[in-house]
BAVO-429528 format. One record per atom (N, C-alpha, C, O): x, y, z; residue in one letter. Coordinates in steps of 0.2 Angstrom, whole numbers, plus 2048, in hexadecimal, padded with zeros to 3 digits. Each point is the difference from the previous one (the first is absolute). Example, Ala and Ser with C-alpha at 12.3 -4.5 7.8 and 13.67 -1.06 7.14 Angstrom:
<rs>
8427E4827a/7FC806800a/804806800a/8057FF803a/7F98067F9s/804806801s/7FC805803s/803806801s/
</rs>
This chain:
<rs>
3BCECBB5Dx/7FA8037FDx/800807803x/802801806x/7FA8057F5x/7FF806804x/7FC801804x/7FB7FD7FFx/805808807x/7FB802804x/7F88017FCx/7FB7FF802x/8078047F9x/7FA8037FBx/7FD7F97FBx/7FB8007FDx/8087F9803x/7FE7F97FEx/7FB7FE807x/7FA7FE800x/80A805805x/7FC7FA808x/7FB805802x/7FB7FE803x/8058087FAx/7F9805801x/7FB7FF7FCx/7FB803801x/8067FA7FAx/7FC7FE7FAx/7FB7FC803x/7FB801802x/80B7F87FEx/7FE7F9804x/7FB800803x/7FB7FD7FFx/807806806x/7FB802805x/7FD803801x/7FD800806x/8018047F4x/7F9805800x/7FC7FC7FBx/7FA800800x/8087FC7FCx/7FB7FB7FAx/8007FB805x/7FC7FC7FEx/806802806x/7FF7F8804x/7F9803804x/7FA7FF7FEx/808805807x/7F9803802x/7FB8027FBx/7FA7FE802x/8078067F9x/7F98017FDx/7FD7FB7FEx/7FA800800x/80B7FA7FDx/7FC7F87FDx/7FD7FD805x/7FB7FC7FFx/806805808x/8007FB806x/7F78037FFx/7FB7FC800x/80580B800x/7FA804805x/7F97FC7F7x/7FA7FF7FFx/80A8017FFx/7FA7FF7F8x/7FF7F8801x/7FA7FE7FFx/80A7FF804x/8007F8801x/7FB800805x/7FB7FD7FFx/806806807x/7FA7FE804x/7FA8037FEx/7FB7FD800x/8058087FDx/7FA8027FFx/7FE7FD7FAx/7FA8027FEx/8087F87FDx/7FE7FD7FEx/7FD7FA803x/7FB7FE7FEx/80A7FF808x/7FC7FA805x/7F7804803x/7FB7FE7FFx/806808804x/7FC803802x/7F77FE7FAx/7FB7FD802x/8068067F9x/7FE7FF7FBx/7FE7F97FFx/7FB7FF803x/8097FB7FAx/7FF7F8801x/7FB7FF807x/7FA7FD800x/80A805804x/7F97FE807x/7FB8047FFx/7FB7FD801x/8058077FDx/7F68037FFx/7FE7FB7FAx/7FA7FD801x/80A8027F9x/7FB7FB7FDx/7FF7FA801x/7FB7FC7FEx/80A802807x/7FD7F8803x/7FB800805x/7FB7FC801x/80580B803x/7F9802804x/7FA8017FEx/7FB7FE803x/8058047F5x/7FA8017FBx/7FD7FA800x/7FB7FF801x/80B7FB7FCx/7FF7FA7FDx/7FC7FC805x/7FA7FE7FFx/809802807x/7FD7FD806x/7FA7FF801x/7FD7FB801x/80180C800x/7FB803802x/7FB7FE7FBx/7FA800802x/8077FF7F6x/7FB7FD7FBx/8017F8801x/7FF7FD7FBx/80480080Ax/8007FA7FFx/8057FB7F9x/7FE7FA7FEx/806808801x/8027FB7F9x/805801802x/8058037FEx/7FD7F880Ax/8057FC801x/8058017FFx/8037FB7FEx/80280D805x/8057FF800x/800803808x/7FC804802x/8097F8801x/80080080Ax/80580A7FEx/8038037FBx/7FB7FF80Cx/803806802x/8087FD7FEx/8027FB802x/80180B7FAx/8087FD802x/802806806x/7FD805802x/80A7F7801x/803802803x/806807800x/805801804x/7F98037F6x/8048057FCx/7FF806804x/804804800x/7F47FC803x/7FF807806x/8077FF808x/802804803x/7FE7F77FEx/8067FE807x/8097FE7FBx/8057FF802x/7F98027F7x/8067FE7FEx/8058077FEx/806801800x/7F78017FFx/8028077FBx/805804802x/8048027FBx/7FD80080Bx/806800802x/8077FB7FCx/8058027FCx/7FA7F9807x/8067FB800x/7FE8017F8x/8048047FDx/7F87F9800x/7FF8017F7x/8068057FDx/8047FF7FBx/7FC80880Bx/8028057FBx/807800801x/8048007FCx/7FD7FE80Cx/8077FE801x/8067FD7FBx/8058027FEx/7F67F8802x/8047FB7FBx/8018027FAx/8057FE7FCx/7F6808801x/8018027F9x/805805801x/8048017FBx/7FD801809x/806807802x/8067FC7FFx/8048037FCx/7FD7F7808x/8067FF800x/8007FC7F9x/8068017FEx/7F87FD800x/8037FB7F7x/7FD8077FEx/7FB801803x/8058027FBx/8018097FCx/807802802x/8058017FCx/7FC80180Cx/808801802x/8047FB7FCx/8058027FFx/7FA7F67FFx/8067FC801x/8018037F7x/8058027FDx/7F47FE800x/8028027F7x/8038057FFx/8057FF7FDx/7FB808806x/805806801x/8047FE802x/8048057FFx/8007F5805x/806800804x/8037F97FAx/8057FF800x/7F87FF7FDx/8027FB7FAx/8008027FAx/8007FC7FCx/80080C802x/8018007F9x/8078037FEx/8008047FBx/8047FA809x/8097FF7FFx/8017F97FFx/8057FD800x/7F5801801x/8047F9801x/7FF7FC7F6x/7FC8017FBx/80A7F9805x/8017FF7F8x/7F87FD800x/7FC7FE805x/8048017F3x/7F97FE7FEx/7FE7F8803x/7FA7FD801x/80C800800x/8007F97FFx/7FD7FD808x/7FE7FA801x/80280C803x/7FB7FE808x/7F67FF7FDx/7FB7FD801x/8078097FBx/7F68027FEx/7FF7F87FCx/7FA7FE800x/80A8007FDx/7FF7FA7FAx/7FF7FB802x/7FB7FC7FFx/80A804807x/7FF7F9806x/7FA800804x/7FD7FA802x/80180B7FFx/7F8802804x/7F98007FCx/7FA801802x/80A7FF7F7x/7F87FE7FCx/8007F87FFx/7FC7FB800x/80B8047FFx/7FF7F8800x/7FD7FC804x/7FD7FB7FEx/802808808x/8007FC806x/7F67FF800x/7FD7FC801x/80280C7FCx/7F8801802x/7FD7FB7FAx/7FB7FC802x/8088047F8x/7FD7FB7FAx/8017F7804x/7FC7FB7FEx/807804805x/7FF7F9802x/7FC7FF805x/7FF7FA802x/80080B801x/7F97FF806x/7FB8017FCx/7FB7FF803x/8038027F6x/7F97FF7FCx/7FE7FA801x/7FA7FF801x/80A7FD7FFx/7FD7F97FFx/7FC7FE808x/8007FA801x/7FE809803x/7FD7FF806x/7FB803803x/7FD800805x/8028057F6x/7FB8047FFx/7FA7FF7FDx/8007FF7FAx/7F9801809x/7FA8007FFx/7FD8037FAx/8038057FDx/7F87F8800x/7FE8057F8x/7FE806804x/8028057FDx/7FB7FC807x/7FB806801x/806806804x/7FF8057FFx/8097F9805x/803803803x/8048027F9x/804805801x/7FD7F87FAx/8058027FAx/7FC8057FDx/8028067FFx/7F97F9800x/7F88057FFx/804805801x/8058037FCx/7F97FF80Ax/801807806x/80A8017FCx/8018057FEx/8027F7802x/8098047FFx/7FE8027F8x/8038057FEx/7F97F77FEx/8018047FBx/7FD8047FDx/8008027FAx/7F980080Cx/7FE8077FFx/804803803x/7FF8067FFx/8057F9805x/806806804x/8038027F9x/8008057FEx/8037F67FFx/8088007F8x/7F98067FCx/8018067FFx/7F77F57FFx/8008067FDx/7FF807803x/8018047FBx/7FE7FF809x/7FF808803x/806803800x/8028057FFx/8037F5803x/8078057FEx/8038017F6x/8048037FDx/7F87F8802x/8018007F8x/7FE8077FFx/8038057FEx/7F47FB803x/7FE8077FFx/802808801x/8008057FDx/8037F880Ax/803806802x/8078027FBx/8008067FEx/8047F6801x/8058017FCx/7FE8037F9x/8028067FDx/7FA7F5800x/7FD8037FBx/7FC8087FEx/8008047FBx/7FD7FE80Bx/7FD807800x/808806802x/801806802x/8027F57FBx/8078067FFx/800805807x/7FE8067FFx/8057F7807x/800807808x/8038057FFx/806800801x/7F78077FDx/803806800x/804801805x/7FF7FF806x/8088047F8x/806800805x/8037FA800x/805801803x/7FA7FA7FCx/8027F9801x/8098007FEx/8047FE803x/7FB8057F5x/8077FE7FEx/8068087FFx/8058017FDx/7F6805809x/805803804x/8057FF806x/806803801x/7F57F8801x/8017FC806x/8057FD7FEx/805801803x/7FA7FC7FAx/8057F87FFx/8078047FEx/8067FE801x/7FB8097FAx/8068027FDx/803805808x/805803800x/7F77FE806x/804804803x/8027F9806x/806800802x/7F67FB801x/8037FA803x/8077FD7FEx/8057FE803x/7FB8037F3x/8057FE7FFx/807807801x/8067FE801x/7F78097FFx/806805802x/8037FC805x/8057FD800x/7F5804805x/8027FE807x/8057FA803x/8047FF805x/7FA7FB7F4x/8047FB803x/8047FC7FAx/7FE7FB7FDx/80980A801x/8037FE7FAx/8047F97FEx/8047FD804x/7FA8017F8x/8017F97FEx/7FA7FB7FFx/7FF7FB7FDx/7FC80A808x/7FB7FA800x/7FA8017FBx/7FD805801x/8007F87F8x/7FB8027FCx/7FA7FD804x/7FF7FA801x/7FE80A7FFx/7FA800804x/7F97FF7FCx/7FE8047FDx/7FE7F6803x/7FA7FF7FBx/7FB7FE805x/7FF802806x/7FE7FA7F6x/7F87FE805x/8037F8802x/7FC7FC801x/80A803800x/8007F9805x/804802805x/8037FC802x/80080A801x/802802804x/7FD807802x/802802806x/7F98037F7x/800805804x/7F97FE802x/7FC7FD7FEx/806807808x/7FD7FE808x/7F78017FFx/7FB7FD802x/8068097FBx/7F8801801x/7FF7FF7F8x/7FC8057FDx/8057F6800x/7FC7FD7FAx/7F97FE803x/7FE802806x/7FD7FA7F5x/7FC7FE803x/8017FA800x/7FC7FD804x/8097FE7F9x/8017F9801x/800800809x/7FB7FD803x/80D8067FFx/802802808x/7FB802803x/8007FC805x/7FC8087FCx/7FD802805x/7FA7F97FFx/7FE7FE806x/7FF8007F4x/7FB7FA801x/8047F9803x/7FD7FD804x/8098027FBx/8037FC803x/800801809x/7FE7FC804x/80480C7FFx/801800805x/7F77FF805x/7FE7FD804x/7FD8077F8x/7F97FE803x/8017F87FFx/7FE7FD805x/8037FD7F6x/7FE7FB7FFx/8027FB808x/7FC7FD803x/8098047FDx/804800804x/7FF801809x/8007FC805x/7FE8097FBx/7FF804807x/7F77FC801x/7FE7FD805x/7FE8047F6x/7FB7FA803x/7FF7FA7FEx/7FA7FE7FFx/80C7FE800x/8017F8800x/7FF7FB805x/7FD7FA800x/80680B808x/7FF7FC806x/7F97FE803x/7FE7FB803x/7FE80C7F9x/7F97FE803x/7FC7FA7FCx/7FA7FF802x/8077FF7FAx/7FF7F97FCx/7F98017FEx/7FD7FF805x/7FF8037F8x/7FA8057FDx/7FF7FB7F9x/8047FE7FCx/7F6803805x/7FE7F97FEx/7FF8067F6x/801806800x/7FE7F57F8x/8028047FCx/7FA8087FEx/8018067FEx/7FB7F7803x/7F9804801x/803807804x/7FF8067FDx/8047F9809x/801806803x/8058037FDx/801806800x/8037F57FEx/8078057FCx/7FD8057FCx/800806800x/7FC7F57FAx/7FF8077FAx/7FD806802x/8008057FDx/7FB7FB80Bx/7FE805803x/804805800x/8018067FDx/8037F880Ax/805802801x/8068047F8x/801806801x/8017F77FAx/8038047FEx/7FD8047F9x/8038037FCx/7F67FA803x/7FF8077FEx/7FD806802x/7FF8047FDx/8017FD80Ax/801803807x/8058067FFx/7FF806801x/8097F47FDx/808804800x/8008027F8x/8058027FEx/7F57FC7FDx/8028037FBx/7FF806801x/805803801x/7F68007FFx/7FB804803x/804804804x/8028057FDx/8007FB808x/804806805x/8087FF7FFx/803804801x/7FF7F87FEx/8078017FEx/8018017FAx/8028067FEx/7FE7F67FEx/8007FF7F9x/7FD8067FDx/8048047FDx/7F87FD804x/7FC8087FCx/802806806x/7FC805800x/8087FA803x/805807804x/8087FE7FDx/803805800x/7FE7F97FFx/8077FF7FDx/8048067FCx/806801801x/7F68027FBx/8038067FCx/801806807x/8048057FFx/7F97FA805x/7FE806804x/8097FE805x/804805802x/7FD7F47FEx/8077FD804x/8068027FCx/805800803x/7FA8007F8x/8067FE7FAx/80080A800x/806802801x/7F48027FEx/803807801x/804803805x/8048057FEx/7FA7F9809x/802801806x/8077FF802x/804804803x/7FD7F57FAx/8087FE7FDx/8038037FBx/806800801x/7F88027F9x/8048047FDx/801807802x/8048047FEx/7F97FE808x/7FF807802x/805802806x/803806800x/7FF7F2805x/8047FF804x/8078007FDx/805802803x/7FC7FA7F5x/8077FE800x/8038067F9x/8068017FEx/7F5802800x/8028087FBx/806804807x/8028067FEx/
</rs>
């Protein structure tokens, strides 16, 4: 890969990282609001987690950038694997996943300016490989995938989830076009 791909990387890994916490940031003041009116949702642990929160989203953000040489048939096997863990899953935590599927629905749908500049210069950059939305990194599938993901550990009950990621729609999800410009800006 070029110096001018790992300079990308890592200038969209950090700017998605700084929108992620500032969207935990955000989630914990409305779980402070809620508290404070009494309707039963406990303080979460997202103001002491956020750090690690963002950590974790950094690095599954790095591994989608360092896996999009890789053939399709790894991403097919890792969706299989996610549809068989459905069945263990609660009504109210499926809730929460597919109000995540829809926000990245919408987001796809509002067609992201710069998006399919983006995807024709990743593919300059990395010949052989056609680059779509199951592989390019700062899709919104991939990045809802890498926040899903990065606060899984903290086991949050569904209530809090939906808090939480309509939180990350709000500060990641509607800064998106501002990442995807940043990135066309670095790889021109």
């Amino acid at each position: 890969m070029t110096n001018q791909f790992h300079s990308m990387k890592v200038a969209a890994s950090k700017a998605l990282t700084k929108l992620v916490v500032r969207a935990l940031a955000s989630a914990r003041s409305e779980f402070e609001a809620r508290t404070s009116q009494n309707v039963g949702l406990k303080p979460s642990a997202i103001g002491k987690e956020a750090a690690s929160i963002g950590k974790r989203f950094m690095e599954n953000l790095h591994r989608y950038f360092d896996e999009i040489s890789n053939p399709v048939s790894a991403h097919t096997e890792a969706e299989t694997e996610k549809s068989e863990d459905l069945n263990q899953i609660d009504n109210d935590h499926l809730e929460a996943m597919v109000a995540m599927e829809e926000m990245i629905r919408q987001r796809r749908l509002s067609d992201i300016a710069g998006m399919s500049n983006f995807t024709a210069r990743l593919e300059s950059l990395l010949p052989g490989i056609c680059v779509d939305e199951t592989n390019n990194p700062i899709d919104p599938e991939q990045i809802g995938d890498c926040f899903s993901e990065a606060i899984k550990p903290l086991g949050l009950e569904a209530r809090q989830l939906l808090i939480i990621f309509r939180a990350f729609d709000l500060s990641v999800f509607g800064e998106l076009e501002a990442i995807v410009a940043k990135s066309n800006a670095m790889l021109a």
